[in-house]
C-alpha positions, 0 to 999 in steps of 0.5 A: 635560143640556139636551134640545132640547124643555127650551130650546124650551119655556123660551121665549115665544112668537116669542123669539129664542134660541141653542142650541148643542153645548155646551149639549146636550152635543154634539160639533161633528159630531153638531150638524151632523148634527141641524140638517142634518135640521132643515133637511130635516124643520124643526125641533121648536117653532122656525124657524131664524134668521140664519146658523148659526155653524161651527166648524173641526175638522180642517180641515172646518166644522161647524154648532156654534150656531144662533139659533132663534125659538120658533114661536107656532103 
């Protein structure tokens, strides 16, 4: 299983990438949950980019992918 620290630190400096539920093997819900902090608190290593992308389960949204770029600070 992917940790969000293994996908960010695959990447170079100011690269656009996804992360998603299915990559960390998450439900729809608990993703929603962790980048609803992250747009509290900000995110670990990266800057969210663009609109999230949600999913319907049982009739609610939720966030199941995002497009990050790695920070370079």
């Amino acid at each position: 299983m992917a940790t969000v620290e293994s996908i960010v630190n695959r990447q170079k400096d100011g690269a656009q990438f996804v992360i998603s539920a299915r990559m960390l093997r998450l439900t729809p819900e608990e993703f929603d949950a962790l980048v609803r902090a992250w747009l509290v608190d900000g995110p670990p290593g990266f800057v969210l980019v663009g609109v999230p992308h949600r999913t319907v389960v049982d009739g609610a949204f939720f966030i199941d992918r995002i497009t990050a770029a790695k920070s370079t600070a």
